[in-house]
Structures are given as structure tokens and as C-alpha cells.
C-alpha positions as CSV (number, residue, x, y, z in Angstrom):
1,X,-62.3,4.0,23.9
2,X,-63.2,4.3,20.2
3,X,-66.3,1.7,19.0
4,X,-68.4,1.5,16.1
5,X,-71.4,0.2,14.5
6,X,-73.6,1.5,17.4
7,X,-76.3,2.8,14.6
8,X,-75.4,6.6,16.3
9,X,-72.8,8.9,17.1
10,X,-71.7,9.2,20.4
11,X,-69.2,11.0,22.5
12,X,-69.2,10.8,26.5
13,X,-66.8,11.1,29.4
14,X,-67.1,7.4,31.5
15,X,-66.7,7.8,35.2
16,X,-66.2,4.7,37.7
17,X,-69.3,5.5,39.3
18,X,-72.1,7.6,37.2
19,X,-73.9,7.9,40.6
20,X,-70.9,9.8,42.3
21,X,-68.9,11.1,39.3
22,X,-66.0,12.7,40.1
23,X,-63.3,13.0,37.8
24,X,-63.3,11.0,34.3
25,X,-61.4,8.2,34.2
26,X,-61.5,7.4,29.9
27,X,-63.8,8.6,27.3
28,X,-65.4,7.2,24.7
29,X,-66.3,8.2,21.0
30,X,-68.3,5.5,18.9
31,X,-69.3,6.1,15.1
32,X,-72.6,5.4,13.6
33,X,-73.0,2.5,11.1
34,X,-72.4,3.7,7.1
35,X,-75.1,2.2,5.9
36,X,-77.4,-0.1,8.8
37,X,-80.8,1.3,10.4
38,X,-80.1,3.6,12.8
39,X,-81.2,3.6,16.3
40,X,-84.3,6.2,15.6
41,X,-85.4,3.3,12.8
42,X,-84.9,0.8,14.5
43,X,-86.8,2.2,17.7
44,X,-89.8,3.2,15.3
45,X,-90.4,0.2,13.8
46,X,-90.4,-1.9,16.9
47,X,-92.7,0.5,18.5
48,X,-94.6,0.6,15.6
49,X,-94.9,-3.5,15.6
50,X,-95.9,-4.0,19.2
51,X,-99.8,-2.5,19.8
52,X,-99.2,-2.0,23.2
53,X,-96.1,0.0,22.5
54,X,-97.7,1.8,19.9
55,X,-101.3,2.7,22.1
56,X,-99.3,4.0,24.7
57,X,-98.0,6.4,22.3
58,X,-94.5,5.9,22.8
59,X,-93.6,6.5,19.2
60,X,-93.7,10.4,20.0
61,X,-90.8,9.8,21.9
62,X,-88.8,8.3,19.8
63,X,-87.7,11.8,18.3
64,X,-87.0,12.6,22.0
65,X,-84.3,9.8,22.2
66,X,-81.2,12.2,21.5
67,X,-82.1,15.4,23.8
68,X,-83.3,12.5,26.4
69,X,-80.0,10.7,26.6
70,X,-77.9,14.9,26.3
71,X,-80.4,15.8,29.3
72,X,-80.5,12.6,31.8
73,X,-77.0,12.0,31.4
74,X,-74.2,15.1,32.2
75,X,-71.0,12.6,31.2
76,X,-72.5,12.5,27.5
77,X,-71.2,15.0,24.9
78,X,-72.6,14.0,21.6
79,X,-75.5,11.9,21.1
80,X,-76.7,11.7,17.1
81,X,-79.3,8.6,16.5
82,X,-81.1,10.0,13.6
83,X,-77.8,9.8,10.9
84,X,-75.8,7.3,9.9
85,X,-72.4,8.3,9.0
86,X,-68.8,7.4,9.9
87,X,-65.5,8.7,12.0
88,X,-62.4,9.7,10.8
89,X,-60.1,9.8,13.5
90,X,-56.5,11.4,14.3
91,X,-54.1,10.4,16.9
92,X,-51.2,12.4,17.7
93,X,-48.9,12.6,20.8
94,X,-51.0,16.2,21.6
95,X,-54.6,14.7,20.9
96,X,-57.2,12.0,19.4
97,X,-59.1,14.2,17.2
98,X,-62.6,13.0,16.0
99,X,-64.7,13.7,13.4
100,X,-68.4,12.8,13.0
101,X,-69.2,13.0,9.4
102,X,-73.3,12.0,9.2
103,X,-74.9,11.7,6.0
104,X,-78.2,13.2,5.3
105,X,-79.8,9.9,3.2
106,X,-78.2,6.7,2.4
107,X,-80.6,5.7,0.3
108,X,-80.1,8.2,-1.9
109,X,-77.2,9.0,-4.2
110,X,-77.4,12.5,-3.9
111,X,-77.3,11.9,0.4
112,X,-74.6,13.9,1.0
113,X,-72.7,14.9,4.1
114,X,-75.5,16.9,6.4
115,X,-73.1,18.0,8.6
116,X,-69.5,17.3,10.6
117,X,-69.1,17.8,14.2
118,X,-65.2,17.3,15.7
119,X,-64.0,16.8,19.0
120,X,-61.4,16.1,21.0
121,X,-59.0,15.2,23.8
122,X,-55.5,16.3,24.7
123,X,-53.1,14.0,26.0
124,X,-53.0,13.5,29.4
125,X,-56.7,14.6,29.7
126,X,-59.9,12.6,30.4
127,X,-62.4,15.4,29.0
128,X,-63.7,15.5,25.8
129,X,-64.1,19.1,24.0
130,X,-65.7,20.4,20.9
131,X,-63.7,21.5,18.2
């Protein structure tokens, strides 16, 4: 499955049932938005804007969200909610190759690409691997 717009990068192996994964049946990769909040804004400022939210101190989670989602859930290869950024993706009859290009600002000009990460899967595979 490829998706988009998600406001994070994301790369996990989908099972029929998470509570008794056995073998993958699909995976899915889905791209950041270029240029919308991502989810760490979006989670800050709603935590921020609700007082009980905010005196329960939730907001030091929020830079938790990423090694949270990596560490509760073993099917999930990639998890980037801090960076916007964008795919480029390669389909072959050997592969779908994917690229995560995140961008350090937006805001700025001089953003810039912060970093790439690749990945794939091979045909006839249901595992996702990092390049």
C-alpha cells in the first residue's frame, strides 16, 4: 500500500491480526505532507490548547510519539513525525523501492533535505527492508 499526506513518514508490515501476527500479508509505506503541520505540531498545539491536557503534562510526550509507536508496535519499520518531506518511489518487476526524503524546515528557504532513508520490498515478499 503506498498513502500520503499522513503529516509523517511511515513504513510497517500489516498482518491480518496484530494480536497473533504471523506472517505479513502487505505492507505499507505512506509519505509525510510537503508542506502541512506535521503530526509532532499538530499534537503540541492541541495539547498545548486544552488545560487539562496540558496540567497533566502530556506535552513531554509528545517527543516520545516516534520511539513510542517503533517500541509498542514490532510490524512498524519507520516512524518519522517530526519532518515533513516527500517519497520518491520505484517499481520494478524485482522491487518497490522507497525513498523518504524529510526536510529539515519548510519555512525556511535554506530548509534543505536533513536526511533520506530507503527501503524496500522484493517481489514476491511481504517484508520491508532497509536499504
Amino acid at each position: 500500500m503506498l498513502s500520503g499526506d499522513l503529516h509523517g513518514s511511515y513504513a510497517a508490515e500489516l498482518y491480518a491480526d496484530f494480536d497473533v501476527p504471523t506472517a505479513p500479508i502487505a505492507v505499507e509505506y505512506a509519505v509525510s505532507a510537503v508542506s502541512a503541520p506535521t503530526v509532532e505540531v499538530q499534537l503540541t498545539e492541541v495539547v498545548e490548547a486544552n488545560a487539562l491536557l496540558s496540567s497533566l503534562g502530556l506535552g513531554g510526550l509528545v517527543p516520545e510519539f516516534d520511539a513510542n509507536i517503533l517500541a509498542t508496535n514490532p510490524h512498524s519499520r519507520h516512524a518519522e513525525s517530526t519532518r515533513n518531506g516527500l517519497a520518491i518511489v520505484d517499481v520494478t518487476t524485482d522491487e518497490v523501492a522507497v525513498t523518504f526524503v524529510e526536510v529539515s524546515d519548510v519555512t525556511k528557504p535554506s530548509g534543505g533535505v536533513a536526511r533520506e532513508l530507503a527501503f524496500r520490498t522484493r517481489a514476491g515478499s511481504r517484508a520491508i527492508e532497509a536499504v
